[in-house]
BAKOL-35009 format. One record per residue: residue in three letters; x, y, z of N, C-alpha, C in turn; residue number from 1. Coordinates in nm, 2 decimals. Layout:
+------+--------+--------+--------+--------+--------+--------+--------+--------+--------+-----+
| type |     nX |     nY |     nZ |    caX |    caY |    caZ |     cX |     cY |     cZ | seq |
+------+--------+--------+--------+--------+--------+--------+--------+--------+--------+-----+
|  ALA |      X |      Y |      Z |      X |      Y |      Z |      X |      Y |      Z | NUM |
...
+------+--------+--------+--------+--------+--------+--------+--------+--------+--------+-----+
This chain:
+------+--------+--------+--------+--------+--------+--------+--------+--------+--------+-----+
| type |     nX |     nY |     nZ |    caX |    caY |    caZ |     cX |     cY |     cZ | seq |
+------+--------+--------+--------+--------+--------+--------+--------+--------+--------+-----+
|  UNK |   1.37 |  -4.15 |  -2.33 |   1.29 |  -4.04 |  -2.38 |   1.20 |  -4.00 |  -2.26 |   1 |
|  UNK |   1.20 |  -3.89 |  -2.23 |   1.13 |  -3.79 |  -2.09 |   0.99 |  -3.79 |  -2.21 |   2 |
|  UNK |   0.87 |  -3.73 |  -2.10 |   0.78 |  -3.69 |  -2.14 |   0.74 |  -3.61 |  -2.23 |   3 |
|  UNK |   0.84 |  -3.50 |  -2.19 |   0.84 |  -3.34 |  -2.27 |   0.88 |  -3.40 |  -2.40 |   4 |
|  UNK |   1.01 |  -3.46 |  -2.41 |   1.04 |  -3.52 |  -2.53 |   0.94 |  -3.61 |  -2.60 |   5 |
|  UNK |   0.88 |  -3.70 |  -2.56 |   0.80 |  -3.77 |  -2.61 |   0.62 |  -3.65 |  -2.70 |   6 |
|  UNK |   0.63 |  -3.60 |  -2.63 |   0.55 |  -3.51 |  -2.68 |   0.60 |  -3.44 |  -2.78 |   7 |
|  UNK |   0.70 |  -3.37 |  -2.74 |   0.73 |  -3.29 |  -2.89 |   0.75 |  -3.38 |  -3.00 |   8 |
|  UNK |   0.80 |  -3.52 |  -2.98 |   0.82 |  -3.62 |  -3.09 |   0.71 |  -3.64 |  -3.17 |   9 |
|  UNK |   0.60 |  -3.66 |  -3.07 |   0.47 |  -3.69 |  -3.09 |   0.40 |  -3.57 |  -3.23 |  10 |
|  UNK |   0.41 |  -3.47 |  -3.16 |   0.35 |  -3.35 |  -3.20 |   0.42 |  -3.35 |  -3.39 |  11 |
|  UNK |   0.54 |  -3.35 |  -3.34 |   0.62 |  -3.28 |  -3.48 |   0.59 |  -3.42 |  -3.59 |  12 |
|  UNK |   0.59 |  -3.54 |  -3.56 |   0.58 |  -3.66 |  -3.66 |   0.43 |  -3.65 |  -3.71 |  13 |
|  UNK |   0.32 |  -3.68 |  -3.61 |   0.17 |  -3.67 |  -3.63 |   0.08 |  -3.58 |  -3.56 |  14 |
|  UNK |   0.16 |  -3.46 |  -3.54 |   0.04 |  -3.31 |  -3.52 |  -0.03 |  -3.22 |  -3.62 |  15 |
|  UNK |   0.04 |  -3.26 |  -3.76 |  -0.10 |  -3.21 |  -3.88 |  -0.18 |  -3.30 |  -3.89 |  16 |
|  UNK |  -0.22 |  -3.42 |  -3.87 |  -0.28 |  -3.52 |  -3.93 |  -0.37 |  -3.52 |  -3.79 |  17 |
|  UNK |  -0.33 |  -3.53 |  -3.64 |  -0.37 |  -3.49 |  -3.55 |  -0.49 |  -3.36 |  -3.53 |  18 |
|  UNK |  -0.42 |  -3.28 |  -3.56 |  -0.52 |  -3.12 |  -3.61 |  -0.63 |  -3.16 |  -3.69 |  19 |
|  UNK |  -0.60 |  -3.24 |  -3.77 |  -0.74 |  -3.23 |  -3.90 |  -0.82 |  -3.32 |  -3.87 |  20 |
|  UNK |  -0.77 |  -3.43 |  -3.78 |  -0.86 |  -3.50 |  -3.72 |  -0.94 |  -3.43 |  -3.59 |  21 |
|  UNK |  -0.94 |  -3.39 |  -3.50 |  -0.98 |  -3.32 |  -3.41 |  -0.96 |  -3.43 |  -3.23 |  22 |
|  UNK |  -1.03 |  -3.34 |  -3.17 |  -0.97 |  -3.43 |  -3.06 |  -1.13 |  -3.53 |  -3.01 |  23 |
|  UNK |  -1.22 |  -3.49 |  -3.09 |  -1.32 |  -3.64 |  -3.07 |  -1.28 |  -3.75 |  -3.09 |  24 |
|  UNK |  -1.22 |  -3.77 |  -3.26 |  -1.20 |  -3.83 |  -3.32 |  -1.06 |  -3.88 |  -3.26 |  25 |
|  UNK |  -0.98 |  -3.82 |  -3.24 |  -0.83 |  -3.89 |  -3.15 |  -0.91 |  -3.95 |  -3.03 |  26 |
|  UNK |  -1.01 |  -3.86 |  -2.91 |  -1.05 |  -3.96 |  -2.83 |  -1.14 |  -4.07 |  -2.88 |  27 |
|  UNK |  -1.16 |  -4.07 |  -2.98 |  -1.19 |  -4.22 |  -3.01 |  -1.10 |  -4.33 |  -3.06 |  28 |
|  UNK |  -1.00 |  -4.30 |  -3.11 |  -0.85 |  -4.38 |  -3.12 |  -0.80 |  -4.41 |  -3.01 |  29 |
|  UNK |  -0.76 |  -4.30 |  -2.93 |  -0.76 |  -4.34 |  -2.77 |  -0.80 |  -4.51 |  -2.71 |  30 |
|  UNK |  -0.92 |  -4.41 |  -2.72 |  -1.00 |  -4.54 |  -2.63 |  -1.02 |  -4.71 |  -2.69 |  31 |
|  UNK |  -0.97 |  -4.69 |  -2.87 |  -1.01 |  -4.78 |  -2.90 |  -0.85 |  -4.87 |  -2.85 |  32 |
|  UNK |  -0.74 |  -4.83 |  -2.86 |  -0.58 |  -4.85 |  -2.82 |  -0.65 |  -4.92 |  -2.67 |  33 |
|  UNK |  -0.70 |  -4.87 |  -2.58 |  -0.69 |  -4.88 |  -2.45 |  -0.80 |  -5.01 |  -2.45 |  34 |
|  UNK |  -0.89 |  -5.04 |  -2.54 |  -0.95 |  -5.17 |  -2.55 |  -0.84 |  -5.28 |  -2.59 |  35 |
|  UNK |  -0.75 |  -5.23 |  -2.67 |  -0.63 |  -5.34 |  -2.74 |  -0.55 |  -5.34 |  -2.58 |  36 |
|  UNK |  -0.52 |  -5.28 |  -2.53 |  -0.44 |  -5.31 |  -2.41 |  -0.52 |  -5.38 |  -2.34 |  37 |
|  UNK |  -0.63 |  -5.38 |  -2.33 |  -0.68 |  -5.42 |  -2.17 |  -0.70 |  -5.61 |  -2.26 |  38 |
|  UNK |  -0.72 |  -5.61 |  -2.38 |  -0.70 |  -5.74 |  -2.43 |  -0.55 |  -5.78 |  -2.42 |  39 |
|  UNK |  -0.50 |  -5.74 |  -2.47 |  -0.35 |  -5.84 |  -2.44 |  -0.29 |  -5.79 |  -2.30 |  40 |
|  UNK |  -0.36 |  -5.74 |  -2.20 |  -0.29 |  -5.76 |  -2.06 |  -0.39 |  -5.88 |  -2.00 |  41 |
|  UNK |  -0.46 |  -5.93 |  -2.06 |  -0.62 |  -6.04 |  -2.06 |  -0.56 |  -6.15 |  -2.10 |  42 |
|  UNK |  -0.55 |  -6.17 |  -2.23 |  -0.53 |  -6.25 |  -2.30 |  -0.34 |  -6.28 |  -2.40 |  43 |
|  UNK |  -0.26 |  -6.16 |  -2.41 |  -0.17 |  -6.21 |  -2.51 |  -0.02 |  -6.18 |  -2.42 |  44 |
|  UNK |   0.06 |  -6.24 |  -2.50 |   0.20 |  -6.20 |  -2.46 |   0.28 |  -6.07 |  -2.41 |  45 |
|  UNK |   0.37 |  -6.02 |  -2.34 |   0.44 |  -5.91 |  -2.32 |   0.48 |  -5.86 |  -2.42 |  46 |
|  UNK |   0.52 |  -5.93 |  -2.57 |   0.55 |  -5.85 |  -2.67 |   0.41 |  -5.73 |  -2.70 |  47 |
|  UNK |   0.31 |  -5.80 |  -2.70 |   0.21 |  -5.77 |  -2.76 |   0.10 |  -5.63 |  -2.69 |  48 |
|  UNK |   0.16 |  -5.66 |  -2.52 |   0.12 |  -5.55 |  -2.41 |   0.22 |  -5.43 |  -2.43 |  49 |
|  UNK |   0.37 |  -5.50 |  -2.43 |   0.42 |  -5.36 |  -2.49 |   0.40 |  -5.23 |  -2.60 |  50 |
|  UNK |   0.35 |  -5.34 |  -2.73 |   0.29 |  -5.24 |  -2.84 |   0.22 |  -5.11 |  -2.80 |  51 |
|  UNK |   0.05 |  -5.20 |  -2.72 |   0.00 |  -5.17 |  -2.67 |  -0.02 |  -5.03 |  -2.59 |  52 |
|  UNK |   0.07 |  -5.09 |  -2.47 |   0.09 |  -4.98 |  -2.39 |   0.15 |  -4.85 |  -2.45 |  53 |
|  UNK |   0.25 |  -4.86 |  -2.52 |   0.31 |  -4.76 |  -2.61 |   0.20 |  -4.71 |  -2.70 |  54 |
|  UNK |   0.09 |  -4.77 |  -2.77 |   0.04 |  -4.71 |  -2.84 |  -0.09 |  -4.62 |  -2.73 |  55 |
|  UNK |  -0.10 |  -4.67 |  -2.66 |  -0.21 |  -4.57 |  -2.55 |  -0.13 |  -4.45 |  -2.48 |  56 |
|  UNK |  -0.03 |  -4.44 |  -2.50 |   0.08 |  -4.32 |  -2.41 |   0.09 |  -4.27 |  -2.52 |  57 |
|  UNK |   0.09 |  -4.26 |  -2.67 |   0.12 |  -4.21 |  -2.78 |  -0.02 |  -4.12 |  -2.85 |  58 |
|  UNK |  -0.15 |  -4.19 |  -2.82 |  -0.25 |  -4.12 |  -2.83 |  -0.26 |  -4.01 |  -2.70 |  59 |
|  UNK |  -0.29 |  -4.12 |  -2.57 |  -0.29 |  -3.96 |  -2.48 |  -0.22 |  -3.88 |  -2.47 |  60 |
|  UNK |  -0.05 |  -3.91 |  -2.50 |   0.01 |  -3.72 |  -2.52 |  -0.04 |  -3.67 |  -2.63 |  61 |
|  UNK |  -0.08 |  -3.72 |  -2.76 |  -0.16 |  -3.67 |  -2.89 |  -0.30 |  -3.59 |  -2.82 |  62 |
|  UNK |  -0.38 |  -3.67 |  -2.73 |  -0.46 |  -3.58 |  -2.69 |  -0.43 |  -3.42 |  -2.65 |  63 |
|  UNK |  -0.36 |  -3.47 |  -2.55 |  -0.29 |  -3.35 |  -2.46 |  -0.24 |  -3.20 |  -2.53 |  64 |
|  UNK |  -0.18 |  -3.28 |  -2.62 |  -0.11 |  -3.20 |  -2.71 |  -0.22 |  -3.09 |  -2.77 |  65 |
|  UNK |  -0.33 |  -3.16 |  -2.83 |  -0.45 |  -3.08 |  -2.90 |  -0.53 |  -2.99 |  -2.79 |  66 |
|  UNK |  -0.50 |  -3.06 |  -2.68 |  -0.57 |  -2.99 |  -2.58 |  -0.53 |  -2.86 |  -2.50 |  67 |
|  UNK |  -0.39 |  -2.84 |  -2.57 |  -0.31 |  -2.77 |  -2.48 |  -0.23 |  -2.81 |  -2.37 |  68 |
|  UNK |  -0.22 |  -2.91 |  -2.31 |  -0.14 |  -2.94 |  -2.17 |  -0.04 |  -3.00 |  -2.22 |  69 |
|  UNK |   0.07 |  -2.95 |  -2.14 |   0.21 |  -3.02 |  -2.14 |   0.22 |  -3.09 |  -2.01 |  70 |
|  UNK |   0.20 |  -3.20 |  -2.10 |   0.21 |  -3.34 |  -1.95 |   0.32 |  -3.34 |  -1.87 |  71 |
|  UNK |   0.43 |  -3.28 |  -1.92 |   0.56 |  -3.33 |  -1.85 |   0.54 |  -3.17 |  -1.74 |  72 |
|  UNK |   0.51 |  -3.06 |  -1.78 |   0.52 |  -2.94 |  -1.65 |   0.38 |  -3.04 |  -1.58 |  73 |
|  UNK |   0.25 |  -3.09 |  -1.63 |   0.16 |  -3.07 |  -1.54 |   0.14 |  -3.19 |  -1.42 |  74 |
|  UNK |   0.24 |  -3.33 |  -1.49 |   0.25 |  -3.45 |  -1.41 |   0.34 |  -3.43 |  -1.27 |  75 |
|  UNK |   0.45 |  -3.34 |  -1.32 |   0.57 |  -3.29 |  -1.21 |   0.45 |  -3.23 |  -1.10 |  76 |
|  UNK |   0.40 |  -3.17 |  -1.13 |   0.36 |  -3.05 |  -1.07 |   0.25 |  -3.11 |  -0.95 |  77 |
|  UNK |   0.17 |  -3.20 |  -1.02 |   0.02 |  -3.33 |  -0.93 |   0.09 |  -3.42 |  -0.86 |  78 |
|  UNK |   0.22 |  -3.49 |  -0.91 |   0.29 |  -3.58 |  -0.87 |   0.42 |  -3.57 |  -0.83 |  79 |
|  UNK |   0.48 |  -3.46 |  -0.84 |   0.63 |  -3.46 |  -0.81 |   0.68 |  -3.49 |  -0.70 |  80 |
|  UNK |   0.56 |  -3.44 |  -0.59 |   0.59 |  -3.46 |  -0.41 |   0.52 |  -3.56 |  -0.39 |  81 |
|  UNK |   0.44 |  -3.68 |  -0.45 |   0.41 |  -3.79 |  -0.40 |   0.23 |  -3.77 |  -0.42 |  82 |
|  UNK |   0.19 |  -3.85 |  -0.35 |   0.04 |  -3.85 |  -0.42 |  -0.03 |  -3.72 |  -0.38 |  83 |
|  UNK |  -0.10 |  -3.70 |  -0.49 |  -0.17 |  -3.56 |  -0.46 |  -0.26 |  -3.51 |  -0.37 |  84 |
|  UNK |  -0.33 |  -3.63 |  -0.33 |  -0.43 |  -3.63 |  -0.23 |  -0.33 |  -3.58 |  -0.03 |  85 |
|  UNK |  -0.24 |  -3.68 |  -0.06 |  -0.19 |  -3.66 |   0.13 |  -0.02 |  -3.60 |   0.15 |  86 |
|  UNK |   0.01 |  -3.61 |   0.00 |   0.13 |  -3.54 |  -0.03 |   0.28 |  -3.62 |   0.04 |  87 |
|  UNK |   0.19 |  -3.76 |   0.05 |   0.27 |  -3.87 |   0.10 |   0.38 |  -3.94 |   0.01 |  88 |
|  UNK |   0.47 |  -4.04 |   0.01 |   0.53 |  -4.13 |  -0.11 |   0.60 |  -4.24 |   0.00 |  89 |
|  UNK |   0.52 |  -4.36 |   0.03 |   0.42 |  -4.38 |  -0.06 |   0.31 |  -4.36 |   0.02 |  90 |
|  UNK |   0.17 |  -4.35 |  -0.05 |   0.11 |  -4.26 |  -0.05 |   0.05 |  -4.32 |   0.10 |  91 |
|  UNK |  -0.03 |  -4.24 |   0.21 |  -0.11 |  -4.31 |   0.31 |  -0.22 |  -4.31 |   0.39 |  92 |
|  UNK |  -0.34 |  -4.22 |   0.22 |  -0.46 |  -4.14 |   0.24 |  -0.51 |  -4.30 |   0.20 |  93 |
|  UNK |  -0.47 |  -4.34 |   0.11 |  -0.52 |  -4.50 |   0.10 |  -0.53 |  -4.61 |   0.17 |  94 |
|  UNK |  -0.42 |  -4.64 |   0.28 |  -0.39 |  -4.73 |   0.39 |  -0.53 |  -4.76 |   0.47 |  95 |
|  UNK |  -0.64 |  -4.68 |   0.45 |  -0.74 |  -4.76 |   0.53 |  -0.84 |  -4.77 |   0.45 |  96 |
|  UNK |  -0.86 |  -4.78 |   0.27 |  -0.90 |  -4.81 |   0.18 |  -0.84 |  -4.85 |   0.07 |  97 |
|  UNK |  -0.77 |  -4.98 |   0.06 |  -0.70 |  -5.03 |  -0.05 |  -0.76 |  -5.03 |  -0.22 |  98 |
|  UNK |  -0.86 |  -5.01 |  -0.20 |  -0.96 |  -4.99 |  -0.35 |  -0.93 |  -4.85 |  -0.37 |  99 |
|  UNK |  -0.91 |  -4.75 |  -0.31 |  -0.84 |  -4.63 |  -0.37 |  -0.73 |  -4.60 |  -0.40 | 100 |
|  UNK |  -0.70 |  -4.54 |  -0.50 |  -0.58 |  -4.53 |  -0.56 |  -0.49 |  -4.42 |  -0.49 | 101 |
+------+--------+--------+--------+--------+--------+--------+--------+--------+--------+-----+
Protein backbone atom coordinates (compact mmCIF):
# COMPACT_ATOMS: atom_id res chain seq x y z
CA UNK A 1 0.00 0.00 0.00
CA UNK A 2 1.51 3.56 -1.33
CA UNK A 3 0.75 6.55 0.73
CA UNK A 4 -1.98 8.00 -1.43
CA UNK A 5 -3.61 4.68 -0.82
CA UNK A 6 -3.09 4.51 2.70
CA UNK A 7 -4.74 7.75 3.18
CA UNK A 8 -7.69 7.27 1.23
CA UNK A 9 -7.99 3.91 3.28
CA UNK A 10 -7.53 5.96 6.26
CA UNK A 11 -10.03 8.68 5.37
CA UNK A 12 -12.93 6.40 3.95
CA UNK A 13 -12.84 3.72 7.21
CA UNK A 14 -12.26 6.65 10.10
CA UNK A 15 -12.91 10.20 8.44
CA UNK A 16 -16.49 10.79 10.08
CA UNK A 17 -15.42 9.91 13.40
CA UNK A 18 -12.14 11.79 12.53
CA UNK A 19 -14.26 15.10 11.58
CA UNK A 20 -16.26 15.06 14.82
CA UNK A 21 -13.39 14.73 16.70
CA UNK A 22 -11.37 17.65 15.36
CA UNK A 23 -7.80 17.84 14.73
CA UNK A 24 -6.75 18.95 18.48
CA UNK A 25 -8.17 16.09 19.73
CA UNK A 26 -6.55 13.61 16.83
CA UNK A 27 -3.36 15.67 17.74
CA UNK A 28 -3.68 14.49 20.96
CA UNK A 29 -4.10 10.66 19.96
CA UNK A 30 -1.19 11.28 17.82
CA UNK A 31 1.09 12.18 20.22
CA UNK A 32 -0.20 9.82 22.74
CA UNK A 33 0.60 6.59 19.80
CA UNK A 34 4.13 8.27 19.48
CA UNK A 35 4.57 7.98 23.49
CA UNK A 36 3.50 4.01 22.87
CA UNK A 37 6.24 3.84 20.21
CA UNK A 38 9.01 5.52 21.75
CA UNK A 39 8.13 2.82 24.81
CA UNK A 40 8.31 -0.26 22.97
CA UNK A 41 11.35 0.91 20.69
CA UNK A 42 12.83 1.39 24.76
CA UNK A 43 11.52 -1.34 26.25
CA UNK A 44 9.32 -4.22 24.21
CA UNK A 45 9.56 -6.52 21.32
CA UNK A 46 9.40 -5.97 17.38
CA UNK A 47 5.98 -7.35 17.43
CA UNK A 48 4.91 -4.70 19.65
CA UNK A 49 7.14 -1.65 17.70
CA UNK A 50 5.40 -2.76 14.77
CA UNK A 51 1.77 -2.07 16.11
CA UNK A 52 3.09 0.90 17.21
CA UNK A 53 4.71 2.34 14.32
CA UNK A 54 1.66 1.61 12.22
CA UNK A 55 -0.49 3.13 14.68
CA UNK A 56 1.61 6.60 14.53
CA UNK A 57 1.56 6.62 10.44
CA UNK A 58 -2.30 5.95 10.86
CA UNK A 59 -2.99 9.03 13.08
CA UNK A 60 -0.52 11.33 11.09
CA UNK A 61 -2.13 10.59 7.69
CA UNK A 62 -5.59 11.09 9.92
CA UNK A 63 -4.10 14.38 10.73
CA UNK A 64 -3.09 15.34 7.32
CA UNK A 65 -6.08 14.36 5.99
CA UNK A 66 -8.17 16.93 8.36
CA UNK A 67 -5.70 19.33 7.56
CA UNK A 68 -5.91 19.20 4.00
CA UNK A 69 -2.49 17.79 2.72
CA UNK A 70 -2.00 14.91 0.60
CA UNK A 71 1.13 13.42 1.93
CA UNK A 72 1.78 11.31 -0.94
CA UNK A 73 1.81 14.64 -3.78
CA UNK A 74 3.62 16.68 -0.86
CA UNK A 75 6.39 13.94 0.43
CA UNK A 76 7.34 13.35 -3.46
CA UNK A 77 7.63 16.76 -3.94
CA UNK A 78 10.30 17.77 -0.28
CA UNK A 79 11.82 14.43 -0.87
CA UNK A 80 11.64 12.96 -4.25
CA UNK A 81 15.26 14.43 -5.36
CA UNK A 82 16.89 13.59 -2.13
CA UNK A 83 17.19 15.78 0.91
CA UNK A 84 15.56 18.95 0.80
CA UNK A 85 18.10 21.02 2.25
CA UNK A 86 21.31 20.21 -0.56
CA UNK A 87 19.15 18.22 -2.96
CA UNK A 88 21.79 15.53 -2.43
CA UNK A 89 20.92 11.42 -1.84
CA UNK A 90 22.63 10.71 0.28
CA UNK A 91 22.30 13.69 1.68
CA UNK A 92 25.81 15.90 2.28
CA UNK A 93 24.59 19.30 3.98
CA UNK A 94 24.93 17.00 7.06
CA UNK A 95 28.59 15.44 6.55
CA UNK A 96 30.13 18.15 8.76
CA UNK A 97 27.26 17.90 11.45
CA UNK A 98 26.15 14.42 12.07
CA UNK A 99 23.42 15.60 14.73
CA UNK A 100 21.55 17.06 11.76
CA UNK A 101 19.28 15.29 10.03
Amino acid sequence: MDIADLQHTIAATYGHQDRARGIDATFGWFVEEVGELSRAIRRQGHTERVEEFTDVLAWLVTLADLCDVDLATEVSRRYGDGCPRCGASPCTCGATDPTRP
